[in-house]
C-alpha positions in Angstrom: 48.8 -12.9 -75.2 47.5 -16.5 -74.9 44.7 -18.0 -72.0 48.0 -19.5 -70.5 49.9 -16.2 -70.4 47.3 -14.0 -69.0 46.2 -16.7 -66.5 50.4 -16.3 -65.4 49.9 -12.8 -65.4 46.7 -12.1 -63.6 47.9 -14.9 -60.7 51.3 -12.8 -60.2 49.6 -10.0 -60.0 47.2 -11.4 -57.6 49.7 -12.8 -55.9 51.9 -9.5 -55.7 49.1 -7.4 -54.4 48.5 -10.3 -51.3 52.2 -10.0 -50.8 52.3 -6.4 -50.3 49.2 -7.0 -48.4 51.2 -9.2 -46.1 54.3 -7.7 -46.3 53.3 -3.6 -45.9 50.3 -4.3 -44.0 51.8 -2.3 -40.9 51.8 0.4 -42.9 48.3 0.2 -44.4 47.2 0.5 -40.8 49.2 3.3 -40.5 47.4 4.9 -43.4 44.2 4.0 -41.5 45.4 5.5 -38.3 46.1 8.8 -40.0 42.4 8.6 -41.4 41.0 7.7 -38.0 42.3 11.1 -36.6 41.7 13.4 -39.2 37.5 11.4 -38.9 37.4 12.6 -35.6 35.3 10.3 -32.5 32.7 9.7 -34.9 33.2 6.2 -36.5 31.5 5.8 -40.2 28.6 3.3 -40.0 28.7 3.2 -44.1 31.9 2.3 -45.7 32.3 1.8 -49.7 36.1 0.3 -50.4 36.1 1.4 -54.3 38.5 -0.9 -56.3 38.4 -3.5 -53.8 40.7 -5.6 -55.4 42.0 -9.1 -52.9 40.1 -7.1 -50.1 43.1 -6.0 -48.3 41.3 -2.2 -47.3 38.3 -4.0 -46.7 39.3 -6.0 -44.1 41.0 -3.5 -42.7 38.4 -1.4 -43.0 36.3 -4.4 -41.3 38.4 -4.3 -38.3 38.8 -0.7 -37.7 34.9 0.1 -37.7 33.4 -3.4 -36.4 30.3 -2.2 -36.6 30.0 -0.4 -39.9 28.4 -1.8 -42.9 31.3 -2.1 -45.2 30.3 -2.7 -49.1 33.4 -4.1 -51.3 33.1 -2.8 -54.9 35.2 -4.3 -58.2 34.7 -5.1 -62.0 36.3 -8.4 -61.8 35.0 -11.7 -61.0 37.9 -13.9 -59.8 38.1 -10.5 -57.6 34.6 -10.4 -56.9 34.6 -14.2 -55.9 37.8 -13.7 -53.5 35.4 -10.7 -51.6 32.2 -12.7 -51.5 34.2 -16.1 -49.9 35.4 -13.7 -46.7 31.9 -12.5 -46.4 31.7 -8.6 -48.0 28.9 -7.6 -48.9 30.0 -6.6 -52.9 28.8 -4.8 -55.9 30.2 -5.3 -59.6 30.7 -1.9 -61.0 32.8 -0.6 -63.2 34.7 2.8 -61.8 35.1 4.3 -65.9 31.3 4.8 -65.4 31.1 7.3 -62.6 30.6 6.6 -58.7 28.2 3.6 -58.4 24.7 3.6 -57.1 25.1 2.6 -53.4 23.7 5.0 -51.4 25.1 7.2 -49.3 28.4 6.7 -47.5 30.2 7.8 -44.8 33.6 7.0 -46.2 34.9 6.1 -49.4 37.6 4.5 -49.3 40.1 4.4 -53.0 43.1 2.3 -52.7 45.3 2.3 -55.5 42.2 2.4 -57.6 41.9 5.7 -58.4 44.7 5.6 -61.1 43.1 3.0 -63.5 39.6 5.3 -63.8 38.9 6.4 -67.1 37.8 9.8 -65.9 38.3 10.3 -62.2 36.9 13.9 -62.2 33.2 11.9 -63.3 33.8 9.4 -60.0 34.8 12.2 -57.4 31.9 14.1 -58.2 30.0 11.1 -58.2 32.0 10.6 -54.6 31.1 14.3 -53.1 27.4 13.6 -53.7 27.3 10.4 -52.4 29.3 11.5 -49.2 26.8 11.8 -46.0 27.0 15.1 -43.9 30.6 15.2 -42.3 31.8 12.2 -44.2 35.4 11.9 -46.1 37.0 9.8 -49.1 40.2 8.7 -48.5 42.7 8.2 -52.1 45.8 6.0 -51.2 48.3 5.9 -53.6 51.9 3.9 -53.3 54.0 6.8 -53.5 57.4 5.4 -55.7 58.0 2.1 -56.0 59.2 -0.7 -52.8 62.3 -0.5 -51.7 63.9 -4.1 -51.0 67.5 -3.8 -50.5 70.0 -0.8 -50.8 72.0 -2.6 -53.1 72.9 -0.2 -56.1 71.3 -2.3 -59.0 67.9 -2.6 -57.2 68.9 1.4 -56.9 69.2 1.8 -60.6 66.4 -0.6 -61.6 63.9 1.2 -59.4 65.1 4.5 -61.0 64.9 3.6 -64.6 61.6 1.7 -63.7 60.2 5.2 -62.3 61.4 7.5 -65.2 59.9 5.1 -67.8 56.6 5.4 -65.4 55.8 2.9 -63.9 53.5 3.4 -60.9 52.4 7.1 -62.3 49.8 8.5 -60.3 48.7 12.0 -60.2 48.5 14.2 -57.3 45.2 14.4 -56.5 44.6 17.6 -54.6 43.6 19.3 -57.7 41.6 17.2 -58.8 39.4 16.8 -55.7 39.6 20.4 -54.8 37.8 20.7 -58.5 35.6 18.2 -57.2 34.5 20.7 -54.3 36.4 18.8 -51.5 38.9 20.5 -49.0 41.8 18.2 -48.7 44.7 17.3 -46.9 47.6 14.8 -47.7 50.0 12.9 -45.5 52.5 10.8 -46.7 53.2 7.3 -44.6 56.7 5.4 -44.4 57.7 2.5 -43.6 59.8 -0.7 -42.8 59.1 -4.5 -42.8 60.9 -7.3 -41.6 63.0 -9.7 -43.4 61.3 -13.2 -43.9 59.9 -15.3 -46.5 57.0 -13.5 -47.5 59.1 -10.4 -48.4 61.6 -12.6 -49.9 59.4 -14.1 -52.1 57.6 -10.3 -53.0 61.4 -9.6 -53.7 62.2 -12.3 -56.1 58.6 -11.3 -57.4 59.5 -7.9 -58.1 62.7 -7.0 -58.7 63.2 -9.2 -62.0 60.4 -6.7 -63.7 63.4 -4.4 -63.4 65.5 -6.5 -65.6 62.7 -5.7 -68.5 62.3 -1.9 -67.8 63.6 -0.1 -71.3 66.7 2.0 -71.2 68.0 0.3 -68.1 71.9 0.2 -68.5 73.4 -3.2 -69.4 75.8 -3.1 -66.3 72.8 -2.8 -64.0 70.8 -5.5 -65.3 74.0 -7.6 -64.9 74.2 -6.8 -61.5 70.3 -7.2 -61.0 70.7 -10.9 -61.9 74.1 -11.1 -60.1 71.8 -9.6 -57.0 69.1 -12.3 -57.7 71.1 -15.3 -58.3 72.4 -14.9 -54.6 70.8 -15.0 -51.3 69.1 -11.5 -50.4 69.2 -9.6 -47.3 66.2 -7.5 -47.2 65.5 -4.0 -45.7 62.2 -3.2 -46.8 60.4 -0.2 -47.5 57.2 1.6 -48.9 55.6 5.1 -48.8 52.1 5.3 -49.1 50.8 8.8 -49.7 47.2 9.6 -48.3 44.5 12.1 -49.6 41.6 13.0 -46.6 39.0 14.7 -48.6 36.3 16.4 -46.4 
Protein backbone atom coordinates (compact mmCIF):
# COMPACT_ATOMS: atom_id res chain seq x y z
CA UNK A 1 0.00 0.00 0.00
CA UNK A 2 1.55 3.35 -0.88
CA UNK A 3 2.17 6.63 1.80
CA UNK A 4 -0.96 8.09 -0.17
CA UNK A 5 -3.18 4.99 0.38
CA UNK A 6 -2.54 4.41 3.97
CA UNK A 7 -2.75 8.19 4.74
CA UNK A 8 -6.60 7.60 2.93
CA UNK A 9 -6.93 4.79 5.04
CA UNK A 10 -5.91 5.80 8.47
CA UNK A 11 -7.93 9.39 7.93
CA UNK A 12 -11.30 7.25 7.17
CA UNK A 13 -10.75 5.37 9.86
CA UNK A 14 -10.12 8.22 11.98
CA UNK A 15 -12.80 9.80 10.74
CA UNK A 16 -15.28 6.73 11.14
CA UNK A 17 -14.40 6.31 14.76
CA UNK A 18 -15.30 10.40 15.38
CA UNK A 19 -18.44 9.74 13.53
CA UNK A 20 -19.58 6.89 15.60
CA UNK A 21 -18.30 9.11 18.38
CA UNK A 22 -20.76 11.71 17.27
CA UNK A 23 -23.29 9.70 16.01
CA UNK A 24 -23.74 6.70 18.99
CA UNK A 25 -22.45 8.86 21.57
CA UNK A 26 -25.94 8.55 23.50
CA UNK A 27 -25.24 5.29 23.73
CA UNK A 28 -21.67 5.32 24.99
CA UNK A 29 -23.19 7.21 27.89
CA UNK A 30 -25.51 4.68 28.24
CA UNK A 31 -22.60 2.10 28.56
CA UNK A 32 -21.24 4.51 31.23
CA UNK A 33 -24.52 4.70 33.07
CA UNK A 34 -24.64 0.91 33.29
CA UNK A 35 -20.95 1.15 34.76
CA UNK A 36 -21.77 3.86 37.13
CA UNK A 37 -24.37 1.59 38.88
CA UNK A 38 -22.76 -1.59 38.93
CA UNK A 39 -19.46 1.02 40.72
CA UNK A 40 -21.67 1.76 43.36
CA UNK A 41 -21.51 5.75 45.27
CA UNK A 42 -17.91 5.46 45.24
CA UNK A 43 -16.55 7.39 42.17
CA UNK A 44 -12.93 6.17 40.86
CA UNK A 45 -10.33 8.92 41.53
CA UNK A 46 -7.77 6.81 39.03
CA UNK A 47 -9.01 6.14 35.65
CA UNK A 48 -6.73 4.40 32.75
CA UNK A 49 -8.74 4.48 29.19
CA UNK A 50 -6.61 1.51 27.49
CA UNK A 51 -6.66 1.97 23.64
CA UNK A 52 -7.62 5.44 23.84
CA UNK A 53 -7.85 5.87 20.29
CA UNK A 54 -9.68 9.84 19.23
CA UNK A 55 -10.38 10.05 23.06
CA UNK A 56 -14.02 9.46 22.81
CA UNK A 57 -14.15 7.20 26.45
CA UNK A 58 -11.80 9.55 27.75
CA UNK A 59 -13.82 12.37 27.63
CA UNK A 60 -16.43 10.71 28.65
CA UNK A 61 -14.76 9.38 31.20
CA UNK A 62 -13.59 13.12 31.97
CA UNK A 63 -17.08 14.16 32.38
CA UNK A 64 -18.53 11.43 34.35
CA UNK A 65 -15.73 11.51 37.24
CA UNK A 66 -14.66 15.44 37.19
CA UNK A 67 -12.48 14.86 39.59
CA UNK A 68 -10.59 11.78 38.75
CA UNK A 69 -7.23 11.71 37.34
CA UNK A 70 -7.89 10.10 34.05
CA UNK A 71 -4.62 8.84 32.07
CA UNK A 72 -5.28 8.18 28.16
CA UNK A 73 -3.09 5.24 26.87
CA UNK A 74 -2.24 4.36 22.86
CA UNK A 75 0.62 3.14 20.60
CA UNK A 76 0.03 5.66 17.92
CA UNK A 77 1.28 9.09 17.57
CA UNK A 78 -1.18 10.95 15.30
CA UNK A 79 -3.48 9.30 18.26
CA UNK A 80 -1.32 10.27 20.86
CA UNK A 81 -1.09 13.94 19.53
CA UNK A 82 -5.07 14.10 19.12
CA UNK A 83 -5.14 13.13 23.22
CA UNK A 84 -2.39 15.43 24.37
CA UNK A 85 -4.15 18.72 22.22
CA UNK A 86 -7.53 18.13 24.58
CA UNK A 87 -5.38 18.00 27.61
CA UNK A 88 -5.07 13.97 28.76
CA UNK A 89 -2.55 13.24 30.51
CA UNK A 90 -1.15 10.09 27.97
CA UNK A 91 1.25 7.21 27.99
CA UNK A 92 2.53 5.46 24.70
CA UNK A 93 2.35 1.86 25.35
CA UNK A 94 1.82 -0.84 23.42
CA UNK A 95 -1.18 -3.29 24.80
CA UNK A 96 0.74 -6.73 22.91
CA UNK A 97 3.21 -6.14 25.80
CA UNK A 98 1.08 -6.75 28.85
CA UNK A 99 -0.86 -4.03 31.15
CA UNK A 100 1.41 -0.89 31.30
CA UNK A 101 3.23 0.48 34.23
CA UNK A 102 0.89 3.13 35.60
CA UNK A 103 0.12 2.45 38.89
CA UNK A 104 -2.71 1.52 40.37
CA UNK A 105 -6.18 2.19 39.04
CA UNK A 106 -9.50 2.32 40.06
CA UNK A 107 -11.00 1.58 36.68
CA UNK A 108 -9.82 0.40 33.53
CA UNK A 109 -11.49 1.26 31.04
CA UNK A 110 -11.04 -1.09 27.29
CA UNK A 111 -13.07 0.27 24.49
CA UNK A 112 -13.00 -1.64 21.50
CA UNK A 113 -9.37 -2.23 22.27
CA UNK A 114 -9.33 -5.34 23.65
CA UNK A 115 -9.72 -7.19 20.27
CA UNK A 116 -6.45 -5.98 18.61
CA UNK A 117 -4.20 -7.32 21.80
CA UNK A 118 -1.84 -9.87 20.82
CA UNK A 119 -2.44 -11.83 23.99
CA UNK A 120 -5.26 -10.41 26.05
CA UNK A 121 -4.97 -13.09 28.84
CA UNK A 122 -1.09 -11.32 29.47
CA UNK A 123 -3.05 -7.69 29.75
CA UNK A 124 -6.01 -8.81 32.09
CA UNK A 125 -3.76 -10.22 34.39
CA UNK A 126 -1.72 -7.42 34.06
CA UNK A 127 -5.30 -5.50 34.66
CA UNK A 128 -6.46 -7.58 38.01
CA UNK A 129 -3.09 -6.56 39.60
CA UNK A 130 -3.10 -3.20 38.78
CA UNK A 131 -6.82 -2.87 39.99
CA UNK A 132 -7.05 -0.90 43.52
CA UNK A 133 -9.17 -2.58 46.32
CA UNK A 134 -12.90 -2.56 45.08
CA UNK A 135 -11.96 -1.31 41.63
CA UNK A 136 -13.47 -2.74 38.18
CA UNK A 137 -12.34 -2.89 34.33
CA UNK A 138 -14.90 -2.31 32.07
CA UNK A 139 -14.40 -4.26 28.12
CA UNK A 140 -16.82 -2.52 25.63
CA UNK A 141 -17.18 -4.25 22.53
CA UNK A 142 -19.67 -3.11 19.41
CA UNK A 143 -21.77 -6.02 19.47
CA UNK A 144 -22.60 -6.70 15.34
CA UNK A 145 -22.15 -4.24 13.06
CA UNK A 146 -24.47 -0.41 12.69
CA UNK A 147 -27.56 -0.62 11.57
CA UNK A 148 -28.38 2.40 9.08
CA UNK A 149 -31.46 1.71 7.25
CA UNK A 150 -33.83 -1.39 7.06
CA UNK A 151 -33.50 -1.50 3.54
CA UNK A 152 -32.76 -5.27 2.48
CA UNK A 153 -29.34 -4.72 0.71
CA UNK A 154 -27.84 -2.87 3.73
CA UNK A 155 -29.68 -6.24 5.36
CA UNK A 156 -27.70 -8.53 3.22
CA UNK A 157 -24.41 -6.53 3.08
CA UNK A 158 -24.23 -6.38 6.93
CA UNK A 159 -24.93 -10.19 6.88
CA UNK A 160 -22.32 -11.32 4.50
CA UNK A 161 -19.98 -8.64 6.11
CA UNK A 162 -20.61 -10.51 9.63
CA UNK A 163 -20.13 -14.15 8.37
CA UNK A 164 -16.91 -13.21 6.59
CA UNK A 165 -16.02 -11.60 10.25
CA UNK A 166 -15.77 -8.57 10.22
CA UNK A 167 -16.05 -6.97 13.74
CA UNK A 168 -15.10 -10.57 15.56
CA UNK A 169 -14.67 -10.18 19.04
CA UNK A 170 -14.71 -12.84 21.63
CA UNK A 171 -16.86 -13.07 24.53
CA UNK A 172 -14.88 -12.13 27.17
CA UNK A 173 -16.34 -13.74 30.28
CA UNK A 174 -13.98 -16.54 29.99
CA UNK A 175 -11.33 -15.03 29.58
CA UNK A 176 -11.54 -12.62 32.49
CA UNK A 177 -13.07 -15.22 34.79
CA UNK A 178 -9.46 -17.00 33.93
CA UNK A 179 -8.12 -13.78 34.75
CA UNK A 180 -9.63 -14.12 38.43
CA UNK A 181 -12.34 -11.48 37.85
CA UNK A 182 -16.10 -12.05 38.64
CA UNK A 183 -17.99 -10.58 35.79
CA UNK A 184 -21.15 -9.42 34.54
CA UNK A 185 -22.21 -8.34 30.99
CA UNK A 186 -25.02 -6.07 29.76
CA UNK A 187 -25.74 -5.46 26.40
CA UNK A 188 -26.82 -1.59 25.45
CA UNK A 189 -29.14 -0.61 22.36
CA UNK A 190 -29.72 2.04 20.68
CA UNK A 191 -31.14 4.62 18.14
CA UNK A 192 -29.77 7.93 16.65
CA UNK A 193 -31.30 10.55 14.79
CA UNK A 194 -31.21 11.20 11.21
CA UNK A 195 -28.85 14.15 10.16
CA UNK A 196 -25.78 14.87 8.45
CA UNK A 197 -23.33 13.43 10.63
CA UNK A 198 -25.00 10.00 10.38
CA UNK A 199 -25.51 10.53 6.76
CA UNK A 200 -22.08 10.96 6.16
CA UNK A 201 -21.08 7.77 8.68
CA UNK A 202 -23.63 6.09 6.26
CA UNK A 203 -22.12 6.92 2.99
CA UNK A 204 -18.80 6.03 5.03
CA UNK A 205 -19.84 2.70 5.79
CA UNK A 206 -22.09 1.01 3.88
CA UNK A 207 -19.87 1.01 0.55
CA UNK A 208 -17.20 -1.38 2.55
CA UNK A 209 -20.27 -3.71 2.03
CA UNK A 210 -19.98 -3.50 -1.66
CA UNK A 211 -16.25 -5.18 -1.16
CA UNK A 212 -17.25 -7.92 1.47
CA UNK A 213 -16.40 -11.46 -0.45
CA UNK A 214 -19.21 -13.70 -1.25
CA UNK A 215 -21.74 -10.98 -1.23
CA UNK A 216 -24.44 -11.83 -3.95
CA UNK A 217 -24.28 -9.79 -7.11
CA UNK A 218 -28.05 -8.79 -6.81
CA UNK A 219 -27.31 -7.17 -3.43
CA UNK A 220 -24.35 -5.24 -4.32
CA UNK A 221 -26.58 -3.91 -7.14
CA UNK A 222 -29.02 -2.85 -4.88
CA UNK A 223 -26.27 -1.47 -2.34
CA UNK A 224 -25.25 0.99 -5.03
CA UNK A 225 -28.90 1.52 -6.26
CA UNK A 226 -29.37 2.31 -2.22
CA UNK A 227 -26.36 4.68 -2.27
CA UNK A 228 -26.85 6.47 -5.43
CA UNK A 229 -30.20 7.82 -3.95
CA UNK A 230 -31.01 9.98 -1.04
CA UNK A 231 -31.00 7.86 2.35
CA UNK A 232 -33.46 7.91 5.11
CA UNK A 233 -31.70 6.75 8.14
CA UNK A 234 -32.92 4.80 11.26
CA UNK A 235 -29.92 4.16 13.02
CA UNK A 236 -28.81 1.72 15.30
CA UNK A 237 -25.85 0.10 17.47
CA UNK A 238 -25.46 -2.47 20.36
CA UNK A 239 -22.70 -2.04 22.50
CA UNK A 240 -22.13 -5.03 24.70
CA UNK A 241 -20.45 -4.28 28.18
CA UNK A 242 -18.16 -6.52 30.51
CA UNK A 243 -18.01 -5.13 34.52
CA UNK A 244 -15.19 -7.08 35.82
CA UNK A 245 -14.94 -6.76 39.73
Amino acid sequence: MSHHHQREHRHGHHRALDLDAHVFGDQLTAVLDALTDALGQAAPRRVVDLGAGTGTGARLLRDRFPTATVTAVDHDPAMLHALRAQGFTTLDADLDHGFPAVGPADLVWASSSLHHVADPAALLTGARAALAPGGALAVVEVEGLPRFTTHPAETAGRAAALAAGWNHHPDWTPALEAAGFTVTRRDVTTGAADDDAAREYARLWLPRYLHVEGLDPAAADALTALLDGPLTLEPQATRALWIAR
